[in-house]
C-alpha positions as CSV (number, residue, x, y, z in Angstrom):
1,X,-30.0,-67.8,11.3
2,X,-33.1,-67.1,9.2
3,X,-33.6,-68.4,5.5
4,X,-32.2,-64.8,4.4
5,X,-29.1,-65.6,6.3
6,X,-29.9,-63.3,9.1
7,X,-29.2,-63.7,12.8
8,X,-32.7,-63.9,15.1
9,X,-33.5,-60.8,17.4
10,X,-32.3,-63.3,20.3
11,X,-29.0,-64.2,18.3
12,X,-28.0,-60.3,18.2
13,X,-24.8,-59.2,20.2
14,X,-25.7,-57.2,22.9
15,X,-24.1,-54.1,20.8
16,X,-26.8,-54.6,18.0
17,X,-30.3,-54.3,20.6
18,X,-28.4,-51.6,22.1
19,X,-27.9,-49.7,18.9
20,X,-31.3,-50.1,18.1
21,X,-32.9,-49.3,21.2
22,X,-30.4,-46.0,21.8
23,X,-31.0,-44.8,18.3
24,X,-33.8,-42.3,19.6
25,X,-34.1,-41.6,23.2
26,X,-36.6,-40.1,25.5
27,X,-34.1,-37.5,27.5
28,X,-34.3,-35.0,29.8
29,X,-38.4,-33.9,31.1
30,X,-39.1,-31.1,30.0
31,X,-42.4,-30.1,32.4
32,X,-42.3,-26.7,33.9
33,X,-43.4,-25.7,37.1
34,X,-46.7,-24.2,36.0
35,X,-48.0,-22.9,32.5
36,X,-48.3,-19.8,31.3
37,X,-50.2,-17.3,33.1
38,X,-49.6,-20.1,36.1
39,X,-52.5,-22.3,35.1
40,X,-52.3,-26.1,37.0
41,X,-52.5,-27.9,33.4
42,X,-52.0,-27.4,29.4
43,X,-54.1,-28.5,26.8
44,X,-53.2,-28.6,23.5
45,X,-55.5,-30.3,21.0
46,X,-54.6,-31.6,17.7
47,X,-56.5,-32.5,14.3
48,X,-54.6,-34.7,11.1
49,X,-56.3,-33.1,7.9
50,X,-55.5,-36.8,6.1
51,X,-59.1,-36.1,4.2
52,X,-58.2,-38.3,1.0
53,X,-54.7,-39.1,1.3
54,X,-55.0,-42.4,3.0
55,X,-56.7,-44.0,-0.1
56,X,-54.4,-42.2,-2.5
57,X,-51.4,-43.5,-0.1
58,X,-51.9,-47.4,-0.7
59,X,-52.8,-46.4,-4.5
60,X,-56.5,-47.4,-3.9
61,X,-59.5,-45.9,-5.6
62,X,-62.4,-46.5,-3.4
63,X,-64.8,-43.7,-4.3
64,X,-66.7,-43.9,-1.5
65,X,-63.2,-43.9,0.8
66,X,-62.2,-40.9,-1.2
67,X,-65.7,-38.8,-0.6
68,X,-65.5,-39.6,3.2
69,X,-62.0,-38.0,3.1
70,X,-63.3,-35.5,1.3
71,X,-66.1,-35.3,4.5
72,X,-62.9,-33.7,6.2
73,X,-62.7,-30.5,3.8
74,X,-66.5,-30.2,3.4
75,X,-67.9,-30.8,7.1
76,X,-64.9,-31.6,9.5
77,X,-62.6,-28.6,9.1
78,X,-65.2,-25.9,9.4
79,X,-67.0,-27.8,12.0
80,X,-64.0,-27.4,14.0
81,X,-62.9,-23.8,13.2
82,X,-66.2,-23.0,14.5
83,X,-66.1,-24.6,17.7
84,X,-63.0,-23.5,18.3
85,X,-64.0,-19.8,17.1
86,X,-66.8,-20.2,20.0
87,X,-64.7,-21.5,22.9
88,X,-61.7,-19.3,21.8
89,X,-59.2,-22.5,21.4
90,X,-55.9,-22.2,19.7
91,X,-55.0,-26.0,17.9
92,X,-52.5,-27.3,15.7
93,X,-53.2,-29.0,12.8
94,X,-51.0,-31.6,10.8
95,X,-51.6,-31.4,6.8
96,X,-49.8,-33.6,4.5
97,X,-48.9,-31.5,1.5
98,X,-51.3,-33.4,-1.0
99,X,-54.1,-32.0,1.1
100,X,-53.2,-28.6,0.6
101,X,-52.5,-28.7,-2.5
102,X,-56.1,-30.5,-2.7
103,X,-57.5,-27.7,-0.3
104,X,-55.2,-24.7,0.0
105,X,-57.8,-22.2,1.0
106,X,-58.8,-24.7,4.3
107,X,-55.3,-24.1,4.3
108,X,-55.1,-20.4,4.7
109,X,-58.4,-20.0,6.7
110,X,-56.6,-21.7,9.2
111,X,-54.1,-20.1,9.7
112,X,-56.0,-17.0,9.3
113,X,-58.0,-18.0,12.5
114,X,-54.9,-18.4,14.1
115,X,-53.7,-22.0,14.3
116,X,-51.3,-23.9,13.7
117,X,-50.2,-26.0,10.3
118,X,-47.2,-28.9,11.0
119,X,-45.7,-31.1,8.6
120,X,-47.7,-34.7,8.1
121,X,-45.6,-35.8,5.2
122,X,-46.5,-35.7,1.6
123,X,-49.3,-38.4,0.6
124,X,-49.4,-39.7,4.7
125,X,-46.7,-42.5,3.5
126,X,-44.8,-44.5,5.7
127,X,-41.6,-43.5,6.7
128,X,-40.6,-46.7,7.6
129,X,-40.4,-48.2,4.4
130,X,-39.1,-45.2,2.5
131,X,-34.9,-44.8,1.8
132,X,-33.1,-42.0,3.2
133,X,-32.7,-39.7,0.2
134,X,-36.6,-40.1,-0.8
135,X,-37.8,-39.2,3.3
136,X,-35.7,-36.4,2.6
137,X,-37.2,-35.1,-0.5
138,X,-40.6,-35.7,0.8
139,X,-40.0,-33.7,3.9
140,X,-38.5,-30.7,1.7
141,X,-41.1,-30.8,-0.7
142,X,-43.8,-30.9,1.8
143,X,-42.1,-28.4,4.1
144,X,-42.0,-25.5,1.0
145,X,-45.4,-26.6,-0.3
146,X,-46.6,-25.6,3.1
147,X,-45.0,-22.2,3.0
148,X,-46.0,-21.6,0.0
149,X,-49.4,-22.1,0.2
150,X,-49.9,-20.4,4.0
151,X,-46.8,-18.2,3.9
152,X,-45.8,-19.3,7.0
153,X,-42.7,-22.0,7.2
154,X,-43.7,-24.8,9.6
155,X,-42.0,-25.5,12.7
156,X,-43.2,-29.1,13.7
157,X,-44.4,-32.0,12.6
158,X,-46.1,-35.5,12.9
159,X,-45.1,-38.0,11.0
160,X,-47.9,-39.9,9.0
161,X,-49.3,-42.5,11.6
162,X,-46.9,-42.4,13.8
163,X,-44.8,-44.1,11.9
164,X,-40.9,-42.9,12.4
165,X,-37.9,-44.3,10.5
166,X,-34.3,-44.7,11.7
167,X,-33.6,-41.7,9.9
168,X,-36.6,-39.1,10.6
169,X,-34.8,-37.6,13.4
170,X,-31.9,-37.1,11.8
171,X,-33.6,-35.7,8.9
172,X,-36.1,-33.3,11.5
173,X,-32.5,-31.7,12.4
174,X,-31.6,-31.6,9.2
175,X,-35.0,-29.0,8.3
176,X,-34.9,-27.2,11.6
177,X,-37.7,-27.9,13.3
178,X,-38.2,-27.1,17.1
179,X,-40.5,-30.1,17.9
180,X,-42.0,-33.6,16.8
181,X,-45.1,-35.3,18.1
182,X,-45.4,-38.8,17.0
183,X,-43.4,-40.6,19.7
184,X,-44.4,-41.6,23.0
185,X,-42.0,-42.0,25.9
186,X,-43.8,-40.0,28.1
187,X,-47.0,-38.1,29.4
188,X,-45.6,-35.1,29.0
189,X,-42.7,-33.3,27.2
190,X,-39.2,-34.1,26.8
191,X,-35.8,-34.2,24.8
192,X,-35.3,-36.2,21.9
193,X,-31.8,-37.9,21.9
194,X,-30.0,-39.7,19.2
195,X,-27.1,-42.6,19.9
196,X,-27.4,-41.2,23.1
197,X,-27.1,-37.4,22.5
198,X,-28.9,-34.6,22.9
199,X,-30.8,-33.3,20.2
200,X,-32.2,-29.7,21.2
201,X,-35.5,-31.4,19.8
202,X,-38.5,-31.4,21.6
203,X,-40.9,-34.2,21.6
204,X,-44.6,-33.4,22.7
205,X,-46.1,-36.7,23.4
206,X,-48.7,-39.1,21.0
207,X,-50.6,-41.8,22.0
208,X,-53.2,-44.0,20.3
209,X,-55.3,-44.3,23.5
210,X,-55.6,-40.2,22.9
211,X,-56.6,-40.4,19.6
212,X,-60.3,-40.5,17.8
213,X,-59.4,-42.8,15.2
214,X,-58.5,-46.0,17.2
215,X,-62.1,-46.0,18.3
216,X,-64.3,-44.6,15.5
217,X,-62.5,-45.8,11.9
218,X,-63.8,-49.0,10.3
219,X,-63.3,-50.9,7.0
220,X,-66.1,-52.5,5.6
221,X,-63.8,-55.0,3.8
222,X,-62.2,-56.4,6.8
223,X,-62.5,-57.1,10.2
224,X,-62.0,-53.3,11.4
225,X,-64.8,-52.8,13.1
226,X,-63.8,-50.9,16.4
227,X,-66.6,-48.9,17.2
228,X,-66.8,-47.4,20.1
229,X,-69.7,-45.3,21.6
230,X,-68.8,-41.6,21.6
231,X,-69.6,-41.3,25.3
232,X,-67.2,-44.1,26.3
233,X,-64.7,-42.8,24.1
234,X,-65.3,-39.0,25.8
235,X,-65.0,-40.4,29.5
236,X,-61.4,-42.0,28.2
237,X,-60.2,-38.7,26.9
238,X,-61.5,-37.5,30.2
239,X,-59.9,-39.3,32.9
240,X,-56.7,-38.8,30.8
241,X,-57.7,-35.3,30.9
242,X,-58.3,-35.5,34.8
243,X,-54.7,-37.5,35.1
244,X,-52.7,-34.8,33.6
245,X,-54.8,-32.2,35.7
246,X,-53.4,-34.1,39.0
247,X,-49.7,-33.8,37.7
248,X,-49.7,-30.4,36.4
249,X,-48.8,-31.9,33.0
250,X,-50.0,-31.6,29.5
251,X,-53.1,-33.1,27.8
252,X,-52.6,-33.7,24.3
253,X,-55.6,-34.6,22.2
254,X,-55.2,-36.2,18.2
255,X,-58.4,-35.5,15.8
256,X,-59.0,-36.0,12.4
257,X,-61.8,-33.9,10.9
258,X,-62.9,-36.5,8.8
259,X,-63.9,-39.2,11.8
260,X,-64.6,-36.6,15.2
261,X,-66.6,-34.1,13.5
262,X,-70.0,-36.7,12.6
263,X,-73.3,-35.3,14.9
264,X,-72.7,-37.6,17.0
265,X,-69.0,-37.1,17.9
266,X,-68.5,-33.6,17.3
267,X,-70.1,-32.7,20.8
268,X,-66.8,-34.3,22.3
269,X,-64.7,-31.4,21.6
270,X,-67.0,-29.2,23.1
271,X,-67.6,-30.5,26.2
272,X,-63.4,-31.5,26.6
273,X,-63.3,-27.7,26.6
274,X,-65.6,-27.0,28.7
275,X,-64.9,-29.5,31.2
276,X,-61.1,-28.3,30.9
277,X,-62.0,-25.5,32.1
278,X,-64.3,-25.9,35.1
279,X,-61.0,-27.8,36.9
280,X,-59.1,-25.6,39.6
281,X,-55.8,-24.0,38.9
282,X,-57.1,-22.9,35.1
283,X,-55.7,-24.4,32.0
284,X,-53.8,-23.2,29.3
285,X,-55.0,-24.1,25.7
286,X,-52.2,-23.4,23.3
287,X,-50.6,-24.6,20.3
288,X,-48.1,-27.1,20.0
289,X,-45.4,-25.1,18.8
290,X,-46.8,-22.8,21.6
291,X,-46.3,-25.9,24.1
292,X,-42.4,-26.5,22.6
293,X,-41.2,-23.1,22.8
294,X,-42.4,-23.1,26.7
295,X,-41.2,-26.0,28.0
296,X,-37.4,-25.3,26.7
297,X,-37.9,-21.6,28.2
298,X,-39.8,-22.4,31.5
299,X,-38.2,-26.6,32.0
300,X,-37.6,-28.0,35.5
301,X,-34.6,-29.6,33.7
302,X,-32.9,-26.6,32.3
């Protein structure tokens, strides 16, 4: 036992890993035969609006932190709506509720253009280290600030870094949502189960290694300093682009506007579209909550 009187992990009965392991559960695959309109591949890119809520989050006051989050209202977001507007893309993106409320008309021109807004908690906290009963009023009170400010009631969500308590799913049933993407069990869709049951919840798949920020943020007060040239980081999202061209499956691409979207990154999107495009079989670009709703309809594992 620990000094807190606690059993080690390899002291648990067998009942105890189990329960933790089973508590959410890649299940069935949910990959269709083809996409819509029978194209070989999806695509379905992604942008978190954090702007300034990661500062606010860990109750710091960096000024300088806070103007480059405000970089992502002022340069990233229409940066993006306009390549997107050129290449005729459809994207989701994930807004914690203290960024609209910061930014509401972004908000609305958004959705205007016709995207997607999902649920990114309320001030990007951790979920982790939150109780029950306050997950759950975060979750509510970002889910009707969203509505409120967009008129449209979201249908998804990713939860603020990834990071996923033991109750999130239980509480994502709870609103009615149709999908999550912050897990990773998979290259491509599937079924979210909890203690071993089905859910009805669809999970569209994140990964760090398809992400802008594990290569590109830095902290000039630590040791972060993971630059990595944009070119190296486009030939990753590439061949992961290329892999889920081989299997028919999806490619899904996280953003943040406030890290892809400098002059020398923001050619990236552009030329993923482009070169999504010139593969054989055609590709479908779509939304996520575009990407749930076909998978349940059009699922090899109905």
């Amino acid at each position: 036992m620990n000094d807190q009187g606690q059993d080690q992990p390899w002291q648990w009965p067998d009942q105890e890993w189990r329960r933790l392991v089973n508590r959410v559960r890649a299940g069935r695959a949910l990959r269709p035969k083809t996409w819509k309109g029978g194209a070989r591949f999806a695509v379905a890119l992604s942008f978190d609006s954090d702007h300034e809520t990661n500062e606010l989050r860990d109750g710091a006051q960096s000024i300088n932190r806070l103007s480059w989050g405000q970089y992502g209202n002022r340069v990233g977001v229409p940066r993006i709506l306009a390549v997107l507007e050129q290449h005729q893309v459809s994207a989701s993106f994930y807004v914690p509720a203290v960024t609209a409320l910061l930014y509401p008309d972004e908000q609305r021109r958004i959705i205007d253009a016709g995207h997607e807004i999902g649920l990114h908690g309320w001030i990007h906290e951790r979920n982790s280290k939150l109780k029950i009963e306050d997950e759950r009023e975060l979750m509510l009170r970002s889910m009707e600030t969203l509505e409120k400010i967009t008129g449209h009631r979201p249908t998804g969500m990713r939860s603020p870094s990834g990071d996923f308590s033991n109750n999130t799913l239980a509480l994502i049933r709870e609103l009615g949502l149709a999908y999550d993407t912050s897990l990773g069990a998979d290259d491509d869709c599937y079924e979210l189960e909890m203690d071993g049951e089905p859910t009805g919840i669809v999970e569209i798949p994140f990964d760090w290694v398809r992400d802008d920020a594990v290569y590109f943020l830095m902290d000039r007060f630590s040791g972060l300093r993971p630059y990595t040239p944009p070119s190296a980081v486009f030939d990753i999202f590439k061949r992961e682009m290329d892999g889920a061209h081989a299997d028919g499956g999806l490619f899904e691409l996280t953003m943040h506007p406030h890290v892809i979207t400098n002059r020398s990154r923001i050619w990236i999107v552009e030329e993923l579209i482009q070169y999504a495009r010139s593969l054989p079989g055609g590709v479908w670009f779509a939304r996520h909550d575009e990407i749930a709703a076909y998978v349940v309809k059009h699922s090899e594992n109905p």
